[in-house]
C-alpha positions in Angstrom: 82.6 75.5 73.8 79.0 75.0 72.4 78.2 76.9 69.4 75.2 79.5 68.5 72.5 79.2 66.3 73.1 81.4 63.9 69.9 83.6 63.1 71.1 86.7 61.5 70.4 86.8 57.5 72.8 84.3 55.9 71.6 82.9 52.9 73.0 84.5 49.2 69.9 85.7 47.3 67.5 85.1 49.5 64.2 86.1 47.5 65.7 83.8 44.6 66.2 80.6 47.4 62.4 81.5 48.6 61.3 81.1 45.3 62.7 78.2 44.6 61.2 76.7 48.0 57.8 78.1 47.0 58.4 76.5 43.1 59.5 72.9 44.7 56.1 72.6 46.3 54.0 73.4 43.0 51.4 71.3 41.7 52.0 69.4 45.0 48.8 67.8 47.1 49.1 69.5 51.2 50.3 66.1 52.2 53.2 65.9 49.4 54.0 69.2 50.0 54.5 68.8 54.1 56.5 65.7 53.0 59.1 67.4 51.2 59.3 70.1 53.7 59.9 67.1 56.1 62.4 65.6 54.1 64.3 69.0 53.4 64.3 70.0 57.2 65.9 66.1 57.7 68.2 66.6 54.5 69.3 70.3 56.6 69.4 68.8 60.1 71.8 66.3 58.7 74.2 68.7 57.4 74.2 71.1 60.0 74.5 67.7 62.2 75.3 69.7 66.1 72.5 68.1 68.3 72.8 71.4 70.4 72.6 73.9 67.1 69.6 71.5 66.1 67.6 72.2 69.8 68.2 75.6 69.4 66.8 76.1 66.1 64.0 73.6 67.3 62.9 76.5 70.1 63.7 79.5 68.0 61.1 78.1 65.7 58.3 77.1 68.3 59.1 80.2 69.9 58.5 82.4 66.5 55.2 80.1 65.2 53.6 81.4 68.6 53.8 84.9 67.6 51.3 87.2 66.1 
């Protein structure tokens, strides 16, 4: 049985891990910056590692950058 992506609210401390993302990319040029995010959506894709789990979060985030 294929698994779901799991989209409700999982991460501990959320605001803390958001500011830590936002304090990673300081005093970083635009193309550094979309770099790391590159290299931390890799590093994440990796570890989650399901090729279906992976699709799925691929189209729940096209899907969520075309909304207003």
């Amino acid at each position: 049985m294929s698994e779901t992506l799991r989209t409700e609210l999982a991460i501990e401390a959320p605001d803390d891990f958001y500011q830590r993302l936002i304090d990673a990319h300081e005093g970083l040029s635009d193309d550094e910056s979309m770099r790391l995010n590159a290299r931390l959506v890799l590093l994440l894709a990796n570890h989650v590692g399901d090729g279906d789990i992976l699709d799925q979060a691929i189209d729940a985030a096209r899907a969520a950058g075309s909304q207003p």
